[in-house]
N, CA, C and O atoms as a MOPAC input file, in Angstrom:
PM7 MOZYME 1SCF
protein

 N     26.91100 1    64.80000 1   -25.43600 1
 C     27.01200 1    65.70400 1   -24.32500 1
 C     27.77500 1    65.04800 1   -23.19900 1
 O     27.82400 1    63.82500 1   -23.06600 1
 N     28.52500 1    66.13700 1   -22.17900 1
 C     29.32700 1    65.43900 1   -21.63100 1
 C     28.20300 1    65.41700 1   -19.96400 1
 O     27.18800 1    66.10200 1   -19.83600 1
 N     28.77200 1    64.44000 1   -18.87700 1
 C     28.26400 1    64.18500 1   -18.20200 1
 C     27.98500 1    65.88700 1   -16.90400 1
 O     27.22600 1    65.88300 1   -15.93500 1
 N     28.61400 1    66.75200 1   -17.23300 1
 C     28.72900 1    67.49100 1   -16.23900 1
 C     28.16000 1    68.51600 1   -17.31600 1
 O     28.61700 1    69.63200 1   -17.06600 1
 N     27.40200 1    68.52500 1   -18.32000 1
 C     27.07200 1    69.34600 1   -19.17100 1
 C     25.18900 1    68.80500 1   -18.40700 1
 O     24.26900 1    69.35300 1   -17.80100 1
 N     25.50700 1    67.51300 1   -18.93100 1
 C     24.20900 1    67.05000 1   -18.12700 1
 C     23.66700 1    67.48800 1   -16.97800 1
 O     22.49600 1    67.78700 1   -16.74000 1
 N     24.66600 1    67.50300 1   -16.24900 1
 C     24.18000 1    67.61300 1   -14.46900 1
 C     23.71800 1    68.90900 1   -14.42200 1
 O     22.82900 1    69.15600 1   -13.60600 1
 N     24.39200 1    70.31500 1   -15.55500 1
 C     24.44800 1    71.68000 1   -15.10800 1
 C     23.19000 1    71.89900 1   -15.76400 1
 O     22.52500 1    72.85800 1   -15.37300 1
 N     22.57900 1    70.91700 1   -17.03700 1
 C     21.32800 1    71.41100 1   -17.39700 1
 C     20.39700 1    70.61800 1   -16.80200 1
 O     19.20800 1    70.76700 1   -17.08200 1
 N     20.78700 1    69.73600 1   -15.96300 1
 C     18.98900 1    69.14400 1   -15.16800 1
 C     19.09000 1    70.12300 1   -13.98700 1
 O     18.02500 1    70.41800 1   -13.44300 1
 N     20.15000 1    70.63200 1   -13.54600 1
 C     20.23600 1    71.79200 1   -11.84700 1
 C     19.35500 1    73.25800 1   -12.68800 1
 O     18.91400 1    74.09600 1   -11.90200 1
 N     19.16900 1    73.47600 1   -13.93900 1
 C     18.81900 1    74.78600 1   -14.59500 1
 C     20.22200 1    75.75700 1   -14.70600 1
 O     20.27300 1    76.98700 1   -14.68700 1
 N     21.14400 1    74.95100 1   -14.80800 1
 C     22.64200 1    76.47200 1   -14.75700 1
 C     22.60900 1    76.77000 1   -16.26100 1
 O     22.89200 1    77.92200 1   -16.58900 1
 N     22.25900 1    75.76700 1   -17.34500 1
 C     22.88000 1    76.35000 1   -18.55600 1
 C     21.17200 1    75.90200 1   -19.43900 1
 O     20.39200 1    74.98900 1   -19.16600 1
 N     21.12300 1    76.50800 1   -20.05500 1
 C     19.61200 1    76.79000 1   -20.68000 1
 C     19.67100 1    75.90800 1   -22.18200 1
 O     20.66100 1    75.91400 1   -22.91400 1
 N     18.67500 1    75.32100 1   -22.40600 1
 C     18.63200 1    74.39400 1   -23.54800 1
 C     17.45900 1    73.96500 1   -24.18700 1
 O     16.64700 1    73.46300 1   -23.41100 1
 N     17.12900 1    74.00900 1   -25.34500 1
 C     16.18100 1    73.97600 1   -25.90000 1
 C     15.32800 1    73.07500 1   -25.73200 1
 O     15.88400 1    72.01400 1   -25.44900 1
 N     13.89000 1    72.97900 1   -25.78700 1
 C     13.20200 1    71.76100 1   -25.43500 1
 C     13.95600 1    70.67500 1   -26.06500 1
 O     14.55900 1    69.90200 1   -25.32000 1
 N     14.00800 1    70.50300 1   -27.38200 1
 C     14.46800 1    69.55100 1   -27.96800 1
 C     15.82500 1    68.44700 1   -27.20600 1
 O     16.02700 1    67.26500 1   -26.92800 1
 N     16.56200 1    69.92900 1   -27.13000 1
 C     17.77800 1    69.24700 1   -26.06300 1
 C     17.61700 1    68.67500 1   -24.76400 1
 O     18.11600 1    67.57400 1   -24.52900 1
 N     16.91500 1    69.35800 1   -23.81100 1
 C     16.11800 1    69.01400 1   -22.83400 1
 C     15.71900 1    67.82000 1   -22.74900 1
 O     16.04500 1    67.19600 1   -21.73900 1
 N     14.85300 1    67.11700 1   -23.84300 1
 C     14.56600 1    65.85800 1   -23.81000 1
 C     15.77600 1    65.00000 1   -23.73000 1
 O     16.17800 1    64.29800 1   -22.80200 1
 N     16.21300 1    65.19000 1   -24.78400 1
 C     17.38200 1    64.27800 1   -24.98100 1
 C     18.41700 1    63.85400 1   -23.55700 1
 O     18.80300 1    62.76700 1   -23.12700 1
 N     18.58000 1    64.93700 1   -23.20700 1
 C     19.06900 1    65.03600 1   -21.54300 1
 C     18.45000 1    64.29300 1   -20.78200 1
 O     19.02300 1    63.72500 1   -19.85300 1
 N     16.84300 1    64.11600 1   -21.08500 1
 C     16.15600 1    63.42700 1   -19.96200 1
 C     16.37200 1    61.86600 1   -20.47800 1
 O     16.32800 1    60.87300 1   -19.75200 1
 N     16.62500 1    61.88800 1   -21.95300 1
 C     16.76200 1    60.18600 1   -21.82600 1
 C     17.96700 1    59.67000 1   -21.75600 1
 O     18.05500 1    58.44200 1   -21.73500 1
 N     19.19900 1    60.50500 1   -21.70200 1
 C     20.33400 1    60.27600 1   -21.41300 1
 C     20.21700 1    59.83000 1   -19.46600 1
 O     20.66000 1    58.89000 1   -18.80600 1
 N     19.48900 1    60.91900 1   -19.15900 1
 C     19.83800 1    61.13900 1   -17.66200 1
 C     18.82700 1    59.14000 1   -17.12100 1
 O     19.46800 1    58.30600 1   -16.47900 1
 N     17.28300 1    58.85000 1   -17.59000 1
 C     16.67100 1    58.06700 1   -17.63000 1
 C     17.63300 1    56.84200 1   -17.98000 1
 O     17.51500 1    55.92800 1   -17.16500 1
 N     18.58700 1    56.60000 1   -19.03100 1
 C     19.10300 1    55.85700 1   -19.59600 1
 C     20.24100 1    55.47000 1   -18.40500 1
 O     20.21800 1    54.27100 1   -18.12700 1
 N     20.96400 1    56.05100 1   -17.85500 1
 C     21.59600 1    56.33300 1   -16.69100 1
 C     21.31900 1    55.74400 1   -15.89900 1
 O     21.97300 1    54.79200 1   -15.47400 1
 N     20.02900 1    56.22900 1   -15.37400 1
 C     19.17900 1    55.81100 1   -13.71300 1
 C     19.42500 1    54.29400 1   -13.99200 1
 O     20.14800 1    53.52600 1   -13.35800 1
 N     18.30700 1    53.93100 1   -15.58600 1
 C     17.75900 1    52.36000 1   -15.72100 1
 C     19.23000 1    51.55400 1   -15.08800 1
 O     19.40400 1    50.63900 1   -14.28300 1
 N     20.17300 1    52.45100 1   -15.93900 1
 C     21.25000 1    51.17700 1   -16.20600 1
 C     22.21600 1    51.02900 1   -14.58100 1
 O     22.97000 1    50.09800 1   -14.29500 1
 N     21.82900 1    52.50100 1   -13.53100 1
 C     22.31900 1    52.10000 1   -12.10400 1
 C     21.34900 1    51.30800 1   -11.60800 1
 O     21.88400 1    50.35100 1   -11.04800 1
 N     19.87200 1    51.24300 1   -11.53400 1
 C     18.75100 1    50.04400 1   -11.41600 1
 C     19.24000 1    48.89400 1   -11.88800 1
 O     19.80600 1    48.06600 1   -11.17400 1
 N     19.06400 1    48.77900 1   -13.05100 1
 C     19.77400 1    47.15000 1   -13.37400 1
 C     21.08600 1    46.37300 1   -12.12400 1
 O     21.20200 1    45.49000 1   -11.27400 1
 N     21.76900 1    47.37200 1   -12.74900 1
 C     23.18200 1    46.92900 1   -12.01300 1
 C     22.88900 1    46.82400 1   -10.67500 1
 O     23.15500 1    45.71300 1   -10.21600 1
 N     22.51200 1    47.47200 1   -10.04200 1
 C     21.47700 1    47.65600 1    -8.56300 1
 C     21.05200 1    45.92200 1    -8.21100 1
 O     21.28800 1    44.99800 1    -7.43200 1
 N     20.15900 1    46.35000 1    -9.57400 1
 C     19.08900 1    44.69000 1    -9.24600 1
 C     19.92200 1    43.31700 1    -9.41900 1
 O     19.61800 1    42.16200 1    -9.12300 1
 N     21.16000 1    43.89900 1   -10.04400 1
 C     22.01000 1    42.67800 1   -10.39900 1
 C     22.78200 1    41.81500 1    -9.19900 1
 O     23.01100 1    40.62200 1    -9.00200 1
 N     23.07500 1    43.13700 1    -8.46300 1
 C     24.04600 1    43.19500 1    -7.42000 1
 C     23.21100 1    42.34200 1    -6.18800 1
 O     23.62000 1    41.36200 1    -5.56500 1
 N     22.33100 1    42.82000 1    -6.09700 1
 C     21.03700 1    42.34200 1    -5.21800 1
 C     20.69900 1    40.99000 1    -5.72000 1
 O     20.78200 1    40.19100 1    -4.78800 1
 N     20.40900 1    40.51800 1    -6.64500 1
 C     20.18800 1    39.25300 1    -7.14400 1
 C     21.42000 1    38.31000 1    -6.72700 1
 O     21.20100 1    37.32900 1    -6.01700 1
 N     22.88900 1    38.65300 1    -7.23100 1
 C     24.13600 1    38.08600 1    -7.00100 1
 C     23.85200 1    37.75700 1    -5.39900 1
 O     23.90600 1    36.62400 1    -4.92100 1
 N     23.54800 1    38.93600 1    -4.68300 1
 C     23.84300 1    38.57700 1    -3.12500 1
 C     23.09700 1    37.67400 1    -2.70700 1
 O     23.52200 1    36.69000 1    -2.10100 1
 N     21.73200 1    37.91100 1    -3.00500 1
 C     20.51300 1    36.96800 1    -2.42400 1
 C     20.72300 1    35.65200 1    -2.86300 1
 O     20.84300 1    34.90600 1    -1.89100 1
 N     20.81600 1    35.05400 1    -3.96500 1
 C     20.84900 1    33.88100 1    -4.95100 1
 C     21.30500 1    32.67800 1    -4.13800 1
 O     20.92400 1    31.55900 1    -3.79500 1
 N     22.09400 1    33.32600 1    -4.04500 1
 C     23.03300 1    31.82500 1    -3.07500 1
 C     22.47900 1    31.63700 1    -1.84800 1
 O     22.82700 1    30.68800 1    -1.14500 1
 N     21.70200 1    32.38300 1    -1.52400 1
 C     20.92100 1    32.14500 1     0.22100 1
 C     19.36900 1    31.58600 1    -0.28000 1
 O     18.58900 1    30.95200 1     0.43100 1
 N     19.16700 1    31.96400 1    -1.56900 1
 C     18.09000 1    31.18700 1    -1.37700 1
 C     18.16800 1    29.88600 1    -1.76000 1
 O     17.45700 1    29.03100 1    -1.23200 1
 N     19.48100 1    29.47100 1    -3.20100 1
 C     19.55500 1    28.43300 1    -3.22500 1
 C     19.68900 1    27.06300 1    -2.17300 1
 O     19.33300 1    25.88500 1    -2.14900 1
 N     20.58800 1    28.22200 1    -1.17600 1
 C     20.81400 1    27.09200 1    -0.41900 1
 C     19.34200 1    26.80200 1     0.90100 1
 O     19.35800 1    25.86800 1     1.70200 1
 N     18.51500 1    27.56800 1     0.83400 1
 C     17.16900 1    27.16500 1     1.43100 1
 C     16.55100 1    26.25000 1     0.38600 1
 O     16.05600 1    25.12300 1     0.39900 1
 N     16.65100 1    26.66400 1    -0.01300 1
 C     15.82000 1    25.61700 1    -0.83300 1
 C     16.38400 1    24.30000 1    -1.16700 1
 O     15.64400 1    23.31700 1    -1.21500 1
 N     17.72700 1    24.21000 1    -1.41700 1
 C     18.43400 1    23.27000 1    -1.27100 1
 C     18.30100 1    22.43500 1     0.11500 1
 O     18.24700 1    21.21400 1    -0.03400 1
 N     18.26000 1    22.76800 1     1.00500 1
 C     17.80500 1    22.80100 1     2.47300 1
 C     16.02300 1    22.12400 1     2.41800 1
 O     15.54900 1    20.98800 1     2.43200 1
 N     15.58400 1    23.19000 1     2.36800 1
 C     13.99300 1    22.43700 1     2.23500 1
 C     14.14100 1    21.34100 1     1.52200 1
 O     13.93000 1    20.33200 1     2.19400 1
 N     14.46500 1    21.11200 1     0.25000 1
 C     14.37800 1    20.05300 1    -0.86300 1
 C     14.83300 1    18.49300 1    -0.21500 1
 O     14.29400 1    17.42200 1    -0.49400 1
 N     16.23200 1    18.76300 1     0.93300 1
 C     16.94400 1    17.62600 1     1.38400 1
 C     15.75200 1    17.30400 1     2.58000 1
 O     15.48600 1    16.12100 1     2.79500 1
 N     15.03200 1    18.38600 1     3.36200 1
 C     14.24100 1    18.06200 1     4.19800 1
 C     13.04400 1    16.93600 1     3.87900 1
 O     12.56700 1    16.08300 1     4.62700 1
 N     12.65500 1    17.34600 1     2.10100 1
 C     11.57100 1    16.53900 1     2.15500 1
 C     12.15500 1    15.67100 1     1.81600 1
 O     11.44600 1    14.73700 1     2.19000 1
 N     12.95500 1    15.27300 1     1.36700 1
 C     13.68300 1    14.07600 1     0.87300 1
 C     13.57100 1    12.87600 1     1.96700 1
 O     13.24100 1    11.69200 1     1.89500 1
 N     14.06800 1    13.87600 1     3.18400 1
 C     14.91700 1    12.82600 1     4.49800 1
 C     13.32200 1    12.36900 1     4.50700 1
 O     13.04000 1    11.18200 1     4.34300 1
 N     12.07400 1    13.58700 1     4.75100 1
 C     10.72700 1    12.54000 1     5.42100 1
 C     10.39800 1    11.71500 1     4.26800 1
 O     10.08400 1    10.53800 1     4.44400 1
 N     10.44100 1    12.21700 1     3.12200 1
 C      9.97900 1    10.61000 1     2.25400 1
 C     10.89900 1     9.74100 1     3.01700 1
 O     10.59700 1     9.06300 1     3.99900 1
 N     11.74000 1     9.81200 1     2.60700 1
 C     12.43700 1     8.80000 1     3.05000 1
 C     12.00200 1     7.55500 1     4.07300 1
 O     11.83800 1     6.33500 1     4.09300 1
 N     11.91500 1     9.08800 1     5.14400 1
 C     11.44200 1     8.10500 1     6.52800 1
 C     10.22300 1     7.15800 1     6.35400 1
 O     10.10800 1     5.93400 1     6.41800 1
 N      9.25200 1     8.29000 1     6.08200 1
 C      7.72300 1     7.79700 1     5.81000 1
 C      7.92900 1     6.38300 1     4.93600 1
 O      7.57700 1     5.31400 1     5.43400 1
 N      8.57100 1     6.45400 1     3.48600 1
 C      8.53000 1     5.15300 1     2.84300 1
 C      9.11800 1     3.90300 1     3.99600 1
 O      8.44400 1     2.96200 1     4.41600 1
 N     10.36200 1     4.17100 1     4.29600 1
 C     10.85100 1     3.03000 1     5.33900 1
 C      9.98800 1     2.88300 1     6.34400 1
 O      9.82300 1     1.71800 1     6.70700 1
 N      9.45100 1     3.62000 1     6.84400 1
 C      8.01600 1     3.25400 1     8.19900 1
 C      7.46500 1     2.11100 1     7.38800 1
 O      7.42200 1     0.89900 1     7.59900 1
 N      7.08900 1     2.81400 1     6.47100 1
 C      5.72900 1     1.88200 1     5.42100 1
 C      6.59500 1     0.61900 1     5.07600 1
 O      5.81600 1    -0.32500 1     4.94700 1
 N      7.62700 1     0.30200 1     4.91500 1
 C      8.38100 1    -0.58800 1     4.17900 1
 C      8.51600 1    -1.83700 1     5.29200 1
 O      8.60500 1    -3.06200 1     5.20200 1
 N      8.47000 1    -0.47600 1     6.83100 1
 C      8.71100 1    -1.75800 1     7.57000 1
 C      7.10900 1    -2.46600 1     8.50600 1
 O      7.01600 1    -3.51400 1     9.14500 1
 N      6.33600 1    -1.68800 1     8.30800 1
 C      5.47800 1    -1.93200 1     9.06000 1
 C      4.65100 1    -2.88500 1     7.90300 1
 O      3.74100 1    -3.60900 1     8.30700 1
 N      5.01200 1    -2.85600 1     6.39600 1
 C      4.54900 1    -4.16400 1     5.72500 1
 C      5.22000 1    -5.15200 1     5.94800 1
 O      4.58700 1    -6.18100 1     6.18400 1
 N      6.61600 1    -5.21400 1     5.95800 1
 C      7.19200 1    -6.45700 1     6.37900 1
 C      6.95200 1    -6.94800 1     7.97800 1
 O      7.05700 1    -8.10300 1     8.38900 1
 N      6.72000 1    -6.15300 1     8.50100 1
 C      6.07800 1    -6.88400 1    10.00100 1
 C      4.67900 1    -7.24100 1    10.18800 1
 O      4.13400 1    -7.60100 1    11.23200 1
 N      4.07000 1    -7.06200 1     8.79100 1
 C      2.42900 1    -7.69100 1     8.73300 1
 C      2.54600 1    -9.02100 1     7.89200 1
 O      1.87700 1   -10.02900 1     8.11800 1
 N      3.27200 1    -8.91900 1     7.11800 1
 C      3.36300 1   -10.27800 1     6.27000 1
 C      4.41400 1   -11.37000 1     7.37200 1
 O      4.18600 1   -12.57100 1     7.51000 1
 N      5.29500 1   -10.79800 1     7.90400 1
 C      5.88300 1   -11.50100 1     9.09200 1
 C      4.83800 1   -12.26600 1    10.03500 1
 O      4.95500 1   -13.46100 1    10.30200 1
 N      4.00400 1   -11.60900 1    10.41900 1
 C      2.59500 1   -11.92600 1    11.26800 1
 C      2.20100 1   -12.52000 1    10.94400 1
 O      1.62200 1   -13.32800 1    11.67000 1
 N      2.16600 1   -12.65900 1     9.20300 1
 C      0.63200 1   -13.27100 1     8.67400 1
 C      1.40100 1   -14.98300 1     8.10400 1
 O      0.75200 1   -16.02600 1     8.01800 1
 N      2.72000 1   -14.84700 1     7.82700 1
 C      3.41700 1   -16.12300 1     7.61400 1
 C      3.62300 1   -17.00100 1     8.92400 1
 O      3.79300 1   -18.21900 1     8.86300 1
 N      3.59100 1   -16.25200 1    10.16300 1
 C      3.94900 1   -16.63900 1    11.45500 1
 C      2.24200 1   -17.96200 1    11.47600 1
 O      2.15000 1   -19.17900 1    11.64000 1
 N      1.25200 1   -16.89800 1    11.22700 1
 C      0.24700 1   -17.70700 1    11.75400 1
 C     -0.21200 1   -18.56000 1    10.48700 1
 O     -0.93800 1   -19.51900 1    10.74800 1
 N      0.04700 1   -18.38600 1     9.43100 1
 C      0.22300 1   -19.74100 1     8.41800 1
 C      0.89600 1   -20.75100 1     8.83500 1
 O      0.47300 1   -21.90100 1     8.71600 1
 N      2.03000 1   -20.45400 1     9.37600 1
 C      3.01500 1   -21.59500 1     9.50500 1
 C      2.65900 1   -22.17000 1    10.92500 1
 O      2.78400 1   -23.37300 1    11.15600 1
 N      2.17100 1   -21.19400 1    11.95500 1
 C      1.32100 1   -22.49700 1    12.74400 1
 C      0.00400 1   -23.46300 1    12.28500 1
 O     -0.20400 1   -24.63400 1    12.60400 1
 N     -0.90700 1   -22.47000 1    11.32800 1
 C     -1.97300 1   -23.36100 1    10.74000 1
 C     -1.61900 1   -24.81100 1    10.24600 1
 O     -2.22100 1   -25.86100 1    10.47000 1
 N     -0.09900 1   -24.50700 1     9.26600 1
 C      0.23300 1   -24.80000 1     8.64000 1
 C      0.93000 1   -26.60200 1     9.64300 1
 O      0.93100 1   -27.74600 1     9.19100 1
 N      1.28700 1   -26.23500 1    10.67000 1
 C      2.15100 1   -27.26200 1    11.72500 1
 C      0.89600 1   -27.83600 1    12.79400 1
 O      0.99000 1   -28.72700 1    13.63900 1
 N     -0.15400 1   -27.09600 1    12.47800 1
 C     -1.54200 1   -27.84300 1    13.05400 1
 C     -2.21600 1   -28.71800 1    12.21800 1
 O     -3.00300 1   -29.64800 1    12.39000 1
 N     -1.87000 1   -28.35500 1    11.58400 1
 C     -2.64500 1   -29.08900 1     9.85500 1
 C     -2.14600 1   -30.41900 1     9.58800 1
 O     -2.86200 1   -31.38100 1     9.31000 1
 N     -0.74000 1   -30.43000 1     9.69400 1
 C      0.15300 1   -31.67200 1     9.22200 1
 C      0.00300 1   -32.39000 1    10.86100 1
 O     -0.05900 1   -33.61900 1    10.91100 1
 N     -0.04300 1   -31.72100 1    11.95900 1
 C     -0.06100 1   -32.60800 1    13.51100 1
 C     -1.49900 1   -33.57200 1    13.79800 1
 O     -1.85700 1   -34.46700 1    14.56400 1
 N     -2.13200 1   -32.65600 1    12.50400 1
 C     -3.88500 1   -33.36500 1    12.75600 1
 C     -3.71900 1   -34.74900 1    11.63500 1
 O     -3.91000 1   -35.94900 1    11.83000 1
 N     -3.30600 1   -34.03700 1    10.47800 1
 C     -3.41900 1   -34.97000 1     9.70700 1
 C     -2.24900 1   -36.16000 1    10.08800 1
 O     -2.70800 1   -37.03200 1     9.35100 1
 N     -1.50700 1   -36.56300 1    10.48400 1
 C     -0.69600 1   -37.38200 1    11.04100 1
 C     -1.09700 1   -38.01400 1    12.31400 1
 O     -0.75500 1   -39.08200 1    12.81900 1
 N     -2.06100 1   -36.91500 1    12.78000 1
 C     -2.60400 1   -37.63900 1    14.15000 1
 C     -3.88900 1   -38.51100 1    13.42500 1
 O     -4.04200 1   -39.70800 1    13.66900 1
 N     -4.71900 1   -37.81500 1    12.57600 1
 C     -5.43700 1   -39.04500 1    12.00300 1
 C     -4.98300 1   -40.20600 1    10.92200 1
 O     -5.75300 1   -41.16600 1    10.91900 1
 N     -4.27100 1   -40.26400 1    10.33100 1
 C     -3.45900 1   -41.53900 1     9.60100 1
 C     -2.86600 1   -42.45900 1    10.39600 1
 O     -2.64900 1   -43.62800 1    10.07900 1
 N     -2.48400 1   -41.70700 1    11.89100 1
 C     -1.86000 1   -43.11900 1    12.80900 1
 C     -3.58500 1   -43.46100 1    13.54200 1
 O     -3.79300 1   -44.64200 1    13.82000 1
 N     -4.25000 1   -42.87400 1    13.70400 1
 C     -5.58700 1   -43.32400 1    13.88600 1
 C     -6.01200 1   -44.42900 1    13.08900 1
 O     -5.93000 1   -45.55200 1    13.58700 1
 N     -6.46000 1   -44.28600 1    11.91000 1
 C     -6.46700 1   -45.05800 1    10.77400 1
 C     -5.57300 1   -46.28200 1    10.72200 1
 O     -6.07800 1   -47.40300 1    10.64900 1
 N     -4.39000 1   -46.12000 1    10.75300 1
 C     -3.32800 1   -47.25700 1    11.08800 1
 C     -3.91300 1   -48.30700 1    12.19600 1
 O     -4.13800 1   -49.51500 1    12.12800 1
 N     -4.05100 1   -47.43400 1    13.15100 1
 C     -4.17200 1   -48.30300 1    14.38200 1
 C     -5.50800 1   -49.22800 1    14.23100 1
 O     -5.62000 1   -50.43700 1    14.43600 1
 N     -6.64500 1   -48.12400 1    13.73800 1
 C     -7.61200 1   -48.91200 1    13.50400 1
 C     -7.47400 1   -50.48200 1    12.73000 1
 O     -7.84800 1   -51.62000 1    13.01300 1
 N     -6.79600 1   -49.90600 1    11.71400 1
 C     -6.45300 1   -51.06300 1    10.72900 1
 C     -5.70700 1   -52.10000 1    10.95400 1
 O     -5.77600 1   -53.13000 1    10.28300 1
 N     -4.58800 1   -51.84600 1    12.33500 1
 C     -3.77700 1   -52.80400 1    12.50000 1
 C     -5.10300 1   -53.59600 1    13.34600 1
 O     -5.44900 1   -54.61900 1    12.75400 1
 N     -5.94600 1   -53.29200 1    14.68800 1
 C     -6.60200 1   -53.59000 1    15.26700 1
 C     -8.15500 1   -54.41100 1    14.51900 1
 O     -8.82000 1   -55.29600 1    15.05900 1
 N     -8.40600 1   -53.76800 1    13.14700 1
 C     -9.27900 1   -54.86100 1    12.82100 1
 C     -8.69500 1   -56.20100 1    12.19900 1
 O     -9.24900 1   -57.29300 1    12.08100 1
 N     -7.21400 1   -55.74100 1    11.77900 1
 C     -6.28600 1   -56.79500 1    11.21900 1
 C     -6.24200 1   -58.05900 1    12.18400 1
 O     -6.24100 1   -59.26100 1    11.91700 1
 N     -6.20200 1   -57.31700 1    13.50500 1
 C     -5.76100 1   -58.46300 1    14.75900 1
 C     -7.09300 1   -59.15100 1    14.94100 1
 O     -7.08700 1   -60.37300 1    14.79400 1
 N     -8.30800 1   -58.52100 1    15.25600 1
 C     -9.47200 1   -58.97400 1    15.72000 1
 C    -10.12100 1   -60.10700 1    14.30000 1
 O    -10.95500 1   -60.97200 1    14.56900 1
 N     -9.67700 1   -59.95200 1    13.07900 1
 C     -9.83600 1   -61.12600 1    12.36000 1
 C     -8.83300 1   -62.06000 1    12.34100 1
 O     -8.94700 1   -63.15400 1    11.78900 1
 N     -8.03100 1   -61.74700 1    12.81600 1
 C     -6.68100 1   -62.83500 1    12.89000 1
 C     -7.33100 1   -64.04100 1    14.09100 1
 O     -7.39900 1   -65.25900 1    13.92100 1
 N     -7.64000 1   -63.47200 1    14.97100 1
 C     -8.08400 1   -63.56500 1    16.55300 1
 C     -9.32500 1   -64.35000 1    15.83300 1
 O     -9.70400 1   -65.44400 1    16.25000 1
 N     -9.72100 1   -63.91500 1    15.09300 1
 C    -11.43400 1   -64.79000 1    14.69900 1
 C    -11.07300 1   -66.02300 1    14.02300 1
 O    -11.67700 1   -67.00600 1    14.45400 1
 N    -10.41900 1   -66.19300 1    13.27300 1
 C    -10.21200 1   -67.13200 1    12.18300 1
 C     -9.59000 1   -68.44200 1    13.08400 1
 O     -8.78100 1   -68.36400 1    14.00900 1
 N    -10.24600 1   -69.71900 1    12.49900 1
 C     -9.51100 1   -70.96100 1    12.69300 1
 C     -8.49800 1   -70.82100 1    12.59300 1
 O     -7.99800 1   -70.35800 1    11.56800 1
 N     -7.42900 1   -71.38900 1    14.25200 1
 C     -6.14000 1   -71.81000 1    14.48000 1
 C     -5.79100 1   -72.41300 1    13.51500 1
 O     -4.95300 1   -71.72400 1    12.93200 1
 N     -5.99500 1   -73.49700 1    12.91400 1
 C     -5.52900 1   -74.52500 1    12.17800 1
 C     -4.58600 1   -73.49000 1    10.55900 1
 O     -4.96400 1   -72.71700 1     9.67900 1
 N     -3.26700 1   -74.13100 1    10.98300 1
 C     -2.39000 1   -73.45200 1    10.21100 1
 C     -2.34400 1   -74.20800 1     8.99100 1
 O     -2.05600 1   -73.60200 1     7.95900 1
 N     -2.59800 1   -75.50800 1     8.94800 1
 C     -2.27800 1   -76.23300 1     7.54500 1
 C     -3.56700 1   -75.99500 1     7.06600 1
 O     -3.38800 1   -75.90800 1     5.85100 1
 N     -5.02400 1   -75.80200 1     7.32900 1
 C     -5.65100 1   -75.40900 1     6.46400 1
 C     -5.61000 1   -74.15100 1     5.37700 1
 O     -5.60200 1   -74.09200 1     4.14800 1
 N     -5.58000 1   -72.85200 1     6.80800 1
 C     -5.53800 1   -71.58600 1     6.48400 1
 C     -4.37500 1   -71.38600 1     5.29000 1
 O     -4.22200 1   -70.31700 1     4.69900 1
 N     -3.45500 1   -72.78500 1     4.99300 1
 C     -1.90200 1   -72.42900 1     4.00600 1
 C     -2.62400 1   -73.42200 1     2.92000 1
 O     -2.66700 1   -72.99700 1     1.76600 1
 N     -3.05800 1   -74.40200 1     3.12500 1
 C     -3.75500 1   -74.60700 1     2.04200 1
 C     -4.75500 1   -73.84400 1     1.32500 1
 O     -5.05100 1   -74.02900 1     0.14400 1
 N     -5.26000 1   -72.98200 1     2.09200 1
 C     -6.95900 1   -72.31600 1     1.55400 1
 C     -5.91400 1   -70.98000 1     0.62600 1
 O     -6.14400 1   -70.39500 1    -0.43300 1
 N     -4.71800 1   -70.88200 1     1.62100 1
 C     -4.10800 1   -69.53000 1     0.33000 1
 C     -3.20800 1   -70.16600 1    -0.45600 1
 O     -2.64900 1   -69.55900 1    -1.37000 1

């Protein structure tokens, strides 16, 4: 059937048997769907690219705050271990100032009991070289 045969039997101008009637209606249905589709197609085509690019948009947004957030975190660990090596390495320069301050202690002691038996012992040099 032709398209203007169609139109004159859905307006009631030309009379047609139920049978035909139907057929008309799924021609005419078949029609609608396929201006719907194309409709929805057209509509899809337009929208698509606006949402891609939101979302493309959102997607770079969360990106940038990971981003940020990890580097916060990245740096606020390296400025705790910075801290925590800072005050090692003074422990560390108190530790060696003590222990050096007590070994010349020790020294001194030692040179000083060295002297105070030197100081004790018989002058006499030809004995003391004989006795060693």
């Amino acid at each position: 059937m032709k398209e203007d045969e169609i139109t004159a039997m859905a307006q009631g101008h030309l009379h047609a048997s139920p049978a035909e009637f139907k057929e008309v209606m799924k021609e005419v249905k078949k029609k609608q769907m396929a201006e719907i589709k194309q409709s929805v197609r057209q509509q899809f085509q337009k929208t698509l690219p606006k949402y891609l690019s939101a979302l493309e948009s959102s997607n770079n947004k969360i990106l940038t705050d990971a981003k940020e957030r990890i580097n916060s975190a990245v740096a606020d660990q390296l400025q705790q271990l910075q801290q925590k090596i800072g005050r090692q390495e003074c422990d560390l320069k108190d530790g060696i100032t003590k222990l050096i301050t007590n070994i010349t202690n020790k020294v001194m002691n030692l040179l000083k009991t060295k002297q105070k038996k030197e100081a004790s012992k018989p002058k006499n040099h030809k004995k003391s070289l004989q006795d060693a």
